[in-house]
TORMARKOL-755123 format. One record per residue (C-alpha): residue in three letters; x, y, z. Coordinates in steps of 0.02 Angstrom, whole numbers, padded with zeros to 5 digits, always signed. Example, Ala and Ser with C-alpha at 12.3 -4.5 7.8 and 13.67 -1.06 7.14 Angstrom:
2
RODO:ALA:+00615:-00225:+00390
RODO:SER:+00684:-00053:+00357
This chain:
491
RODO:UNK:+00000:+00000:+00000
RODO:UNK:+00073:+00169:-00042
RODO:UNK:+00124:+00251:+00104
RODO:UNK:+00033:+00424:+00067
RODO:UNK:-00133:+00432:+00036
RODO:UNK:-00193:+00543:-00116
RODO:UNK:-00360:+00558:-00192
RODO:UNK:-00332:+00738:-00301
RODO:UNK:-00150:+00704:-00408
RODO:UNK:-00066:+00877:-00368
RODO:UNK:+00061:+00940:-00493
RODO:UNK:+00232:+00969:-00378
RODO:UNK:+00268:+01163:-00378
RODO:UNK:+00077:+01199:-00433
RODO:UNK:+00045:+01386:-00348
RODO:UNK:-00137:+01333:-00304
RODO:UNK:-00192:+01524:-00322
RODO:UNK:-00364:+01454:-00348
RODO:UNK:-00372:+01378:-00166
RODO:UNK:-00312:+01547:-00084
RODO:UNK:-00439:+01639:-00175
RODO:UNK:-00551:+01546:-00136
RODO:UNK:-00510:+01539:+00055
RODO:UNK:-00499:+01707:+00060
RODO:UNK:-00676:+01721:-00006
RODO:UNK:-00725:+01576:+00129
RODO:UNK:-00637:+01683:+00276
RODO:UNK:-00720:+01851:+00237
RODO:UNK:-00906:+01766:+00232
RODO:UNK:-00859:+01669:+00390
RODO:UNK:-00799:+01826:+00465
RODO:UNK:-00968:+01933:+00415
RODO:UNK:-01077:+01790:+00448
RODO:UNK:-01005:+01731:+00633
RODO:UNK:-01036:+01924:+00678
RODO:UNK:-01208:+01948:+00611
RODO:UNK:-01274:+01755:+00717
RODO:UNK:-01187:+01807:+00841
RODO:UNK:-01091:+01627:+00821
RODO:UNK:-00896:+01641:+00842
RODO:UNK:-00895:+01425:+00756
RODO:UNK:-00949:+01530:+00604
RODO:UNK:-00766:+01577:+00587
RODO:UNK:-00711:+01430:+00602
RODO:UNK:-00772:+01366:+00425
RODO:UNK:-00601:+01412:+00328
RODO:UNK:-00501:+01312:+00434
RODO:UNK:-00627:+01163:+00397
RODO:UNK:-00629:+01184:+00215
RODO:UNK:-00411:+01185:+00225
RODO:UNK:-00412:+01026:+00309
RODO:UNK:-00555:+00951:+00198
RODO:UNK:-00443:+01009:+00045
RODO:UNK:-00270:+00918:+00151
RODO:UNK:-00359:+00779:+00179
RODO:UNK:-00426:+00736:-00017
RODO:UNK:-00219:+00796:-00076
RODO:UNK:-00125:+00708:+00061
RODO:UNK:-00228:+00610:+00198
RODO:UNK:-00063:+00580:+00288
RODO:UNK:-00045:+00767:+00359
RODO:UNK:-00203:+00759:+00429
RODO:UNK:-00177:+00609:+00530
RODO:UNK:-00040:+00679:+00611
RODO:UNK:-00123:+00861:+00627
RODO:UNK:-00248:+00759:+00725
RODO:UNK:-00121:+00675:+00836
RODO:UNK:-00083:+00875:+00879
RODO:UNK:-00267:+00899:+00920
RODO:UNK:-00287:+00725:+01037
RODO:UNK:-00208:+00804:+01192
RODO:UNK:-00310:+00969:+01159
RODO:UNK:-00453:+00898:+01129
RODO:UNK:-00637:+00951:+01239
RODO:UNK:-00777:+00822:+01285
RODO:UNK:-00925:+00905:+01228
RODO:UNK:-01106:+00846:+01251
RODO:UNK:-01224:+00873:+01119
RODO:UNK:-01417:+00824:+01097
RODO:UNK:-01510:+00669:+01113
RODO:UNK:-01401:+00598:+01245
RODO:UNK:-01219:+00602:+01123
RODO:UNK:-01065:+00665:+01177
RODO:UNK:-00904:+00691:+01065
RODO:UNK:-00707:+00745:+01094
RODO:UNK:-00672:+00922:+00985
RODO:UNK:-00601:+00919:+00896
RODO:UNK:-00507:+00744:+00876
RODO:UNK:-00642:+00644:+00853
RODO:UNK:-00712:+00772:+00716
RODO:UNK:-00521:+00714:+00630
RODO:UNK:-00581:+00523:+00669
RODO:UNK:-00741:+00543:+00568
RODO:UNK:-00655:+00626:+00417
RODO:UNK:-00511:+00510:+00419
RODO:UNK:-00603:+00354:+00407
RODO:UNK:-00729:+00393:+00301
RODO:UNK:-00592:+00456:+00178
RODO:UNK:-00478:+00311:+00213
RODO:UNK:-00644:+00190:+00188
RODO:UNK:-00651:+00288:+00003
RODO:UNK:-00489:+00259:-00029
RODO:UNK:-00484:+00072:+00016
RODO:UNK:-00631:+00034:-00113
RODO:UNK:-00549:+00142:-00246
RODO:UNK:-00386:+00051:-00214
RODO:UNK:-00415:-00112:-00147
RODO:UNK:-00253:-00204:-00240
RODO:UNK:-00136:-00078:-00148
RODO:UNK:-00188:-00178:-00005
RODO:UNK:-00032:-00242:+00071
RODO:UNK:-00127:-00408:+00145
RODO:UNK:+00031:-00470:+00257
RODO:UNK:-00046:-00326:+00376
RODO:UNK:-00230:-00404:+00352
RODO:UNK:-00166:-00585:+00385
RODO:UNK:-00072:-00534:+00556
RODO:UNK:-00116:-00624:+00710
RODO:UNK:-00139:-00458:+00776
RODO:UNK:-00243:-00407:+00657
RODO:UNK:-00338:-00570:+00637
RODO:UNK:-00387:-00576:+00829
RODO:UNK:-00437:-00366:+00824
RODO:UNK:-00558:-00407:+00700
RODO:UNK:-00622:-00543:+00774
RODO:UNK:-00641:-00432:+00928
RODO:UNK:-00734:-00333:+00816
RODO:UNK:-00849:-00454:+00764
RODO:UNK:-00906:-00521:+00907
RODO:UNK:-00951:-00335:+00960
RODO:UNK:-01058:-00352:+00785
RODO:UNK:-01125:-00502:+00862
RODO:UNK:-01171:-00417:+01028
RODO:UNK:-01230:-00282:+00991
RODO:UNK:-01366:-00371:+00874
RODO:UNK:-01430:-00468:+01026
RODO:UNK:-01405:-00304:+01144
RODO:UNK:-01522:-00250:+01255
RODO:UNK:-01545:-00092:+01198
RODO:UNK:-01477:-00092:+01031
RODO:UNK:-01455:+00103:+01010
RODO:UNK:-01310:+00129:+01136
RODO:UNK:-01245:-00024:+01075
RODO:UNK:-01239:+00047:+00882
RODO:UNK:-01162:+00219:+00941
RODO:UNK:-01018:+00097:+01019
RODO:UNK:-00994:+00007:+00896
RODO:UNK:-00984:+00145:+00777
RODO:UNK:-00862:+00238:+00887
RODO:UNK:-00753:+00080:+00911
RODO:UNK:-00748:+00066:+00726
RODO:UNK:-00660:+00244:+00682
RODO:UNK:-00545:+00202:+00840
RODO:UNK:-00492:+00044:+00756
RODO:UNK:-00485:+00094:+00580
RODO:UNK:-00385:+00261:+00606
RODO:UNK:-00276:+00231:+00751
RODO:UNK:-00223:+00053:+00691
RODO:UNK:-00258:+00015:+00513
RODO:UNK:-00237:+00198:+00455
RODO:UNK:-00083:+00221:+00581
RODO:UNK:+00005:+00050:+00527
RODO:UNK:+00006:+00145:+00343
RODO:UNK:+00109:+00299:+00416
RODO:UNK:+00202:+00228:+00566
RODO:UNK:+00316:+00123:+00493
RODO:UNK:+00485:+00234:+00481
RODO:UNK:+00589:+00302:+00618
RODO:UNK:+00562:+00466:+00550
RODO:UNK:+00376:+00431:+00527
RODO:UNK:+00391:+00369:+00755
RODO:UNK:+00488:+00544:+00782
RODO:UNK:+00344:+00651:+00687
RODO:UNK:+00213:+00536:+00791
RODO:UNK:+00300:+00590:+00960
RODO:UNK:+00325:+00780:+00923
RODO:UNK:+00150:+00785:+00852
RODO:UNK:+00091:+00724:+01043
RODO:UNK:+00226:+00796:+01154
RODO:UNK:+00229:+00984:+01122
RODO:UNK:+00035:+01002:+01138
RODO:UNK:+00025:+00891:+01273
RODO:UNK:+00167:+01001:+01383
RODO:UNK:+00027:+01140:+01335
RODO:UNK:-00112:+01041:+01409
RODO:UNK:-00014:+01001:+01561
RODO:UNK:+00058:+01172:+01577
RODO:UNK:-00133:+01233:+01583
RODO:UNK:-00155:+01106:+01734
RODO:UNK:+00005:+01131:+01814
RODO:UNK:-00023:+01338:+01812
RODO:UNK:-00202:+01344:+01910
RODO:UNK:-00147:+01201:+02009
RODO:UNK:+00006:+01278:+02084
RODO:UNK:-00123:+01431:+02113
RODO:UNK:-00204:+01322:+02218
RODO:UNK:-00036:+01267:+02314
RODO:UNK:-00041:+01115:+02231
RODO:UNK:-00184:+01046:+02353
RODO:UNK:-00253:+00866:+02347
RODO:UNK:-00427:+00930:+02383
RODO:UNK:-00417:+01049:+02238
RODO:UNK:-00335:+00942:+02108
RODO:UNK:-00490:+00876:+02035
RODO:UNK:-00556:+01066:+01988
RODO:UNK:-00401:+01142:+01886
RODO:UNK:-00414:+00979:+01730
RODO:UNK:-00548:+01092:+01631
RODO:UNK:-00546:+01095:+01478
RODO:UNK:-00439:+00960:+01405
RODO:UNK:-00453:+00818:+01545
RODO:UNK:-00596:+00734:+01613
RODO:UNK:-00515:+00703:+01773
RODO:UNK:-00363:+00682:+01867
RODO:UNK:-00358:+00480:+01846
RODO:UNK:-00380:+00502:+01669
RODO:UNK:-00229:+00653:+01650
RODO:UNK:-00101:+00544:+01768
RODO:UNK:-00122:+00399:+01667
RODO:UNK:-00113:+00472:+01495
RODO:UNK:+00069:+00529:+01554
RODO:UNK:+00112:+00382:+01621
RODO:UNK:+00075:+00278:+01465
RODO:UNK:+00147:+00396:+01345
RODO:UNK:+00306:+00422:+01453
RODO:UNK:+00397:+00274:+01339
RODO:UNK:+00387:+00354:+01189
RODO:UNK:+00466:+00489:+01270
RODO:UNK:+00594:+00413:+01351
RODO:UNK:+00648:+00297:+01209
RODO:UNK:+00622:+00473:+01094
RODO:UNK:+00793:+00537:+01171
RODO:UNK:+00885:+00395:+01103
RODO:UNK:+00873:+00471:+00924
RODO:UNK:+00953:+00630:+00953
RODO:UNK:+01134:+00680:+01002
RODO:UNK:+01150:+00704:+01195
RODO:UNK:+01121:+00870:+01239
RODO:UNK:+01060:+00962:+01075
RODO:UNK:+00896:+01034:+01092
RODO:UNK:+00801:+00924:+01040
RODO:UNK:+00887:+00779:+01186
RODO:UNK:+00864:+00917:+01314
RODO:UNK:+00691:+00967:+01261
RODO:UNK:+00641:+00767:+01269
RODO:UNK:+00716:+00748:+01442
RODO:UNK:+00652:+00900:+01532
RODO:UNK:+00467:+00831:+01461
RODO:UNK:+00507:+00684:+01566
RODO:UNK:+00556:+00754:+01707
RODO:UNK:+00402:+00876:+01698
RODO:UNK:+00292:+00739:+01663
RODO:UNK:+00356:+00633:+01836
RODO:UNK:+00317:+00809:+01911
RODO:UNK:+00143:+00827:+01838
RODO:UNK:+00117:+00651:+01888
RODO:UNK:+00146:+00668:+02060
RODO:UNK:+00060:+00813:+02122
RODO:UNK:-00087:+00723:+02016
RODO:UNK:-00102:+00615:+02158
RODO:UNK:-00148:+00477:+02059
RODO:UNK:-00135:+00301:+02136
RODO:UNK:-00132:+00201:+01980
RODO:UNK:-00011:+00316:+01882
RODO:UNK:+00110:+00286:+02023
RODO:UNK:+00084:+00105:+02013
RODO:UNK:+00114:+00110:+01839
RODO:UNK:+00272:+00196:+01820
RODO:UNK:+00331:+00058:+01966
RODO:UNK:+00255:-00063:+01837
RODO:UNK:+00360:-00016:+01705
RODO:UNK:+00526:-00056:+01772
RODO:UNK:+00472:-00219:+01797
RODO:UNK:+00391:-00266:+01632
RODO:UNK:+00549:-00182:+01547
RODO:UNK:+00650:-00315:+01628
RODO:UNK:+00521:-00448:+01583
RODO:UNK:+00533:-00402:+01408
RODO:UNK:+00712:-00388:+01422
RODO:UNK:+00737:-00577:+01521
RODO:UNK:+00607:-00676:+01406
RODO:UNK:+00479:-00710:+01544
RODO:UNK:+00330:-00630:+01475
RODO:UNK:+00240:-00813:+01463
RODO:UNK:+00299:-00844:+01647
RODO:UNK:+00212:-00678:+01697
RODO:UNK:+00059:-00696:+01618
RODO:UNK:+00033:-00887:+01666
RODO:UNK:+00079:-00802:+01850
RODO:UNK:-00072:-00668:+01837
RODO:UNK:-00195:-00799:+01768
RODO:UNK:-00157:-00888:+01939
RODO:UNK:-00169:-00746:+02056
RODO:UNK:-00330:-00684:+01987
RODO:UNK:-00401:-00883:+01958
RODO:UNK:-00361:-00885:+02144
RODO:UNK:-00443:-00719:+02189
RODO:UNK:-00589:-00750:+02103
RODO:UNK:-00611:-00943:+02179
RODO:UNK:-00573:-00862:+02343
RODO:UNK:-00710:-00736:+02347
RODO:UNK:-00851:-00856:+02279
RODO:UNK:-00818:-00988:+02379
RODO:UNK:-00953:-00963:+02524
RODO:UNK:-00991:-00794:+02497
RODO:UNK:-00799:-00739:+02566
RODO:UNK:-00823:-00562:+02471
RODO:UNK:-00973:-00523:+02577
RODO:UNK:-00812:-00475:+02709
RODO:UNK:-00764:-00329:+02603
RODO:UNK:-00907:-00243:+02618
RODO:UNK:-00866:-00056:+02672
RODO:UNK:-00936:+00025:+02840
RODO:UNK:-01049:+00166:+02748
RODO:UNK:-01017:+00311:+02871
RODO:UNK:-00837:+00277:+02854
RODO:UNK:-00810:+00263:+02682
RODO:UNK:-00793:+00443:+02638
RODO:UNK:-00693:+00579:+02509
RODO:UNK:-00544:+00624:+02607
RODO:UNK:-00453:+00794:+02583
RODO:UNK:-00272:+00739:+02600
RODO:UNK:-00183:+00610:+02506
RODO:UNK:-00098:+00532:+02653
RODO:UNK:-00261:+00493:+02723
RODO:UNK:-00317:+00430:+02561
RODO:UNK:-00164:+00302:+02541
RODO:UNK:-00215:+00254:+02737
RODO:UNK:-00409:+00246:+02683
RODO:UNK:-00359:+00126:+02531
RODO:UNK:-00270:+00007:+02654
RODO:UNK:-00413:-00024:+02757
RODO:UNK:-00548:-00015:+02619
RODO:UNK:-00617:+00149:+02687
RODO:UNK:-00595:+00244:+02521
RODO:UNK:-00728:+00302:+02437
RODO:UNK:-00660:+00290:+02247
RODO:UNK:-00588:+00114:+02295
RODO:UNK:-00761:+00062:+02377
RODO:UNK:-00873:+00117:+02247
RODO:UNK:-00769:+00038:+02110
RODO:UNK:-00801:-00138:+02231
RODO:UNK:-01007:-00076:+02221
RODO:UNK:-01019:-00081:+02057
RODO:UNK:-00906:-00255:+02016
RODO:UNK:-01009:-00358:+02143
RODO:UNK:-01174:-00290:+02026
RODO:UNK:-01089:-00349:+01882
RODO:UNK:-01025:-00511:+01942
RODO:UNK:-01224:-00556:+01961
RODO:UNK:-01228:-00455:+01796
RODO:UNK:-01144:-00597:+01719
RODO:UNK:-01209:-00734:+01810
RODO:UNK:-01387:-00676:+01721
RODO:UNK:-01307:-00669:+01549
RODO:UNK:-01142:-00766:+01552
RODO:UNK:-01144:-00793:+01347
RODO:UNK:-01195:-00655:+01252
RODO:UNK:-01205:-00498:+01382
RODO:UNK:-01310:-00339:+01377
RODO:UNK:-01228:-00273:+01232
RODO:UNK:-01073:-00141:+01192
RODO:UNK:-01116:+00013:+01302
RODO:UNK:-01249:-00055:+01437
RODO:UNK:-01167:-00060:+01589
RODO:UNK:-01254:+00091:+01673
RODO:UNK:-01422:+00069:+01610
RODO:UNK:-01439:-00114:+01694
RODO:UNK:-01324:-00119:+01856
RODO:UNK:-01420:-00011:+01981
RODO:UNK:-01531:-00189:+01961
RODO:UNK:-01388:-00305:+02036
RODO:UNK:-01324:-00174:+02171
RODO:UNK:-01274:-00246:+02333
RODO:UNK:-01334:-00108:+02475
RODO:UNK:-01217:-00168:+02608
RODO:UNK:-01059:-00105:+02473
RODO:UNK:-01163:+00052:+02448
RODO:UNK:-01071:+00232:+02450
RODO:UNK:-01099:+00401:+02446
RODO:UNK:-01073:+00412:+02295
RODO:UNK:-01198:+00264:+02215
RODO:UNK:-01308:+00365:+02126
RODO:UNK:-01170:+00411:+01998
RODO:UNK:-01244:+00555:+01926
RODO:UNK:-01103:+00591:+01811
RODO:UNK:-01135:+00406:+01726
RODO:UNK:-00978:+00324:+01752
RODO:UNK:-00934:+00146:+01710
RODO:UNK:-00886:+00005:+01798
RODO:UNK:-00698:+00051:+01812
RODO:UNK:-00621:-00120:+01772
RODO:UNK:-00607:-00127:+01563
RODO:UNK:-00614:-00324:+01574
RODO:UNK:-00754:-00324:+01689
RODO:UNK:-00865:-00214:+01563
RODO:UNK:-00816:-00316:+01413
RODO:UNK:-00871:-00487:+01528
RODO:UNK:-01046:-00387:+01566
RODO:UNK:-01087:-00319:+01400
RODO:UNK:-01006:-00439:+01269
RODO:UNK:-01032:-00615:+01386
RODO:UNK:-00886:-00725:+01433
RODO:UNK:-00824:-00764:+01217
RODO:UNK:-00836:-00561:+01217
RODO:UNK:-00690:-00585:+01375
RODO:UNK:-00582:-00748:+01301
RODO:UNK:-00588:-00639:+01132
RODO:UNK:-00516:-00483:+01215
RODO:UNK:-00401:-00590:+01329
RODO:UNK:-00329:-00672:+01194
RODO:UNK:-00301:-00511:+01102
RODO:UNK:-00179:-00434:+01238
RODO:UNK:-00073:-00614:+01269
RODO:UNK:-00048:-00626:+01075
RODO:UNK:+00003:-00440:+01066
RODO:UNK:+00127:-00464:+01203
RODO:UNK:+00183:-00601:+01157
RODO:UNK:+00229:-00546:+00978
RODO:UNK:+00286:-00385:+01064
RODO:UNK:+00421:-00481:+01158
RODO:UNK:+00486:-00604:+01038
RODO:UNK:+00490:-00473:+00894
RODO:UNK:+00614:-00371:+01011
RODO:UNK:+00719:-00501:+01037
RODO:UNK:+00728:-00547:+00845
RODO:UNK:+00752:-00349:+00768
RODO:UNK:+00912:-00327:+00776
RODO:UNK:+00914:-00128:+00733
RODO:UNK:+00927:-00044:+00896
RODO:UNK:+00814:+00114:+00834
RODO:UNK:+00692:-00002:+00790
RODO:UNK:+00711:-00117:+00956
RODO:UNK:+00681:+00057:+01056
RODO:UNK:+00518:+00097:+00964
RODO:UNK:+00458:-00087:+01007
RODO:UNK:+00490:-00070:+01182
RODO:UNK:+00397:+00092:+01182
RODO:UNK:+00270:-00002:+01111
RODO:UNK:+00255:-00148:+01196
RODO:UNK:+00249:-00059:+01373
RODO:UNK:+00111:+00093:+01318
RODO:UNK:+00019:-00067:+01275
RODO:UNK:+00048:-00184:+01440
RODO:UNK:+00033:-00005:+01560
RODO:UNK:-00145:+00038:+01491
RODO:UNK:-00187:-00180:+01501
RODO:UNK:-00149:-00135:+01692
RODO:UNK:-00221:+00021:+01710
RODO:UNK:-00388:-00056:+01649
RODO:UNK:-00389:-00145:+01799
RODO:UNK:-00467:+00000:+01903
RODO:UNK:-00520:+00114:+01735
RODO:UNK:-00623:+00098:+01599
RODO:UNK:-00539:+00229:+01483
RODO:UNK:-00466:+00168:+01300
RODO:UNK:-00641:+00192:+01236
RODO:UNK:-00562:+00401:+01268
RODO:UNK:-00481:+00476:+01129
RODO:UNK:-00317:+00522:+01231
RODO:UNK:-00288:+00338:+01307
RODO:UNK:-00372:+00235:+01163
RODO:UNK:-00265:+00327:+00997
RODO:UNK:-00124:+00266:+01099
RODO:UNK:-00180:+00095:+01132
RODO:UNK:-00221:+00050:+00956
RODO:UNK:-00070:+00128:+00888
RODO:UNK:+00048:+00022:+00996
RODO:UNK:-00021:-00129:+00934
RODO:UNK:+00005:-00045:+00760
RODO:UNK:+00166:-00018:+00775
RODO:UNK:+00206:-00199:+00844
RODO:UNK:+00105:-00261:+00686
RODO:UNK:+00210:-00168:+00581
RODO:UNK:+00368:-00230:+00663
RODO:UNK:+00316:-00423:+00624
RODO:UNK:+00299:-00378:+00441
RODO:UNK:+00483:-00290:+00432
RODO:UNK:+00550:-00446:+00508
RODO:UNK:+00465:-00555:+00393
RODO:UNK:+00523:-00450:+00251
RODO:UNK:+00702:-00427:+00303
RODO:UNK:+00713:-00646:+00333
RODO:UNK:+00645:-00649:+00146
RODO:UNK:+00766:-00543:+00083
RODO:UNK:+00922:-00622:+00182
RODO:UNK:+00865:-00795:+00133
RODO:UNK:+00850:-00728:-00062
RODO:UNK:+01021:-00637:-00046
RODO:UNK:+01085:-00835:+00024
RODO:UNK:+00994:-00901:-00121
């Protein structure tokens, strides 16, 4: 498959005076127009029609143009009960439908050693059984709008993105793309939070606009931080660029811990070890390891109603306004966050005891657990006005797709791993290693995070989710590739 994306043929050197007259035209009638409606989005209508215009001449500036707008990007609710990220996911829609057009315009491009991956092969049959579910859903209308939002995550940020990450220089435009406008975003954060001395009670107020909350900012650092790190391997120590890089880090760890984020710390712990998993070949020994402890866990607590002991004491399961009192809450299972998350996985363990095969559907957690509530793990906070999930990623896929919907998903994140490890161990270019790595442990942090969060349906968390498992698609091919050619150059 060609590597750019074009739909118009553009002569090189053409002047295009046509387009700036005609965006000039565009501007002064958006200008006129947003003033008379009194609507400032008016304005906004040349820099649509430039980015329409990109995306027909070269599709592969706009991807990355939206990788600029992902850590930018506002949740915005609109009408009849939708919500959408601006303006990333506005970029999503575009690129997929334009990337769909080009597909069926230039289907023998396809390069099918992508399509026959075992990556690939187990995401789309992810995919299909979300088809399958969300037929049989309970309330098939949230279930569509899932399923059409998981299909523009999937087809841009992993079968658009394995067309333009391939390259080192393609990785390098990928991480400057993200970095510089997430320092922005965290800047923004970092400024009104130090106005409020940095407080723990106050750090859930200064996210607005481009962070839901403080779990979900944390964790977005934490799982990009590889990129970054590996990203100052490909520059000469202290140049700019090297310095740039490694302040980012260190100005991440800082954002990160006055975040006061348990699972970001956690993570960042995490990654040292699973670096040295990778690195020591005992990737099956650790996942055979965390298939016992949870098999355990979970035969533990249903064996004569054992979890029934965790339930929380309601008066003293409270929000606490200091983090050290927090970390002591979370040891004794006083915390309300903590708690709460416990509420809502003992409704959906009955949840799935109802419908163990084929679930609720994609997207019908909230509308059907209030049903299977326990009131003796009730909080303060049950009556989740703000509409939150379950906050446990493999929970929600066992509730809503059935226990296939789980295996599926399961078996998606042990082959990627897999593959991750044994493809860095076989590459033998270090620059290429590095971006593996970076790969491989965006992809296993955001597996753990998803213990306690629900989040890589989110354009921030998800883009870089599907794109690591790009990139470690794309690696498999280059191997296979570079074994052909050695054994043709033997031959």
């Amino acid at each position: 498959m060609l590597r750019r994306l074009r739909l118009i043929p553009v002569p090189a050197g053409h002047p295009q005076g046509w387009l700036v007259a005609v965006c000039a035209i565009v501007t002064l009638i958006s200008i006129f127009a947003a003033v008379s409606f009194d609507a400032l989005w008016i304005a906004l209508t040349p820099a649509a029609v430039l980015v329409l215009w990109l995306t027909l001449v070269d599709i592969r500036k706009v991807f990355f143009l939206m990788m600029g707008a992902l850590p930018l990007s506002v949740e915005q609710n609109l009408p009849g009960g939708f919500a959408t990220d601006l303006p990333s996911e506005q970029f999503m829609w575009l690129l997929m439908l334009v990337g769909i057009g080009w597909l069926l315009m230039n289907w023998r491009k396809v390069d099918f050693a992508f399509l026959k991956n075992p990556i690939t092969l187990v995401l789309l049959a992810h995919l299909f059984w979300i088809i399958v579910t969300a037929i049989t859903s309970q309330i098939f209308f949230i279930s569509f709008k899932y399923l059409l939002a998981k299909g523009w995550y999937v087809i841009v940020f992993y079968f658009l993105a394995s067309r333009f990450l391939k390259e080192e220089k393609d990785f390098k435009e990928f991480l400057w793309w993200f970095f510089v406008p997430l320092v922005y975003a965290v800047t923004t954060v970092v400024v009104r939070h130090a106005a409020k001395g940095f407080s723990f009670e106050e750090v859930g107020y200064v996210m607005w606009p481009h962070f839901r909350n403080h779990v979900m900012y944390a964790c977005l650092l934490a799982v990009f931080l590889p990129y970054v790190w590996y990203g100052t391997y490909w520059y000469r120590r202290f140049s700019w660029q090297w310095l740039f890089l490694v302040l980012g880090i260190l100005y991440f760890l800082f954002a990160i811990n006055v975040a006061y984020t348990r699972a970001a710390y956690v993570a960042l712990l995490a990654a040292v070890g699973i670096y040295w998993v990778v690195r020591w070949r005992l990737m099956k020994v650790a996942l055979v390891m965390v298939a016992l402890i949870f098999s355990l866990l979970i035969g533990f607590l249903s064996t004569r109603d054992n979890w029934l002991a965790f339930a929380p004491d309601y008066e003293r399961t409270i929000t606490h306004n200091r983090f050290d009192n927090l970390l002591e809450a979370t040891v004794k299972l006083e915390d309300i966050s903590t708690m709460e998350r416990v509420y809502r996985w003992v409704a959906a363990s009955y949840m799935i005891k109802e419908k163990p095969w084929m679930g609720y559907g994609p997207g019908n957690f909230y509308s059907h657990y209030k049903n299977y509530t326990v009131s003796s793990f009730k909080t303060y906070v049950s009556d989740n006005p703000e509409r939150s999930g379950i906050h446990n990623y493999y929970l929600m896929v066992t509730v809503e797709q059935g226990l296939p919907g789980l295996l599926i998903f399961l078996l998606l994140c042990v082959v990627v791993m897999l593959r991750g490890e044994s493809l860095f161990h076989s590459t033998t270019d270090p620059s290429r290693r590095r971006t593996l790595m970076a790969a491989l442990l965006c992809f296993c942090l955001t597996n753990l995070l998803m213990l306690m969060n629900d989040f890589i349906e989110t354009d921030k968390v998800g883009s870089l989710y599907f794109m690591s498992m790009a990139i470690l698609a794309n690696g498999g091919i280059v191997k296979s590739k570079q074994d052909e050619s050695t054994m043709d150059a033997e031959f």
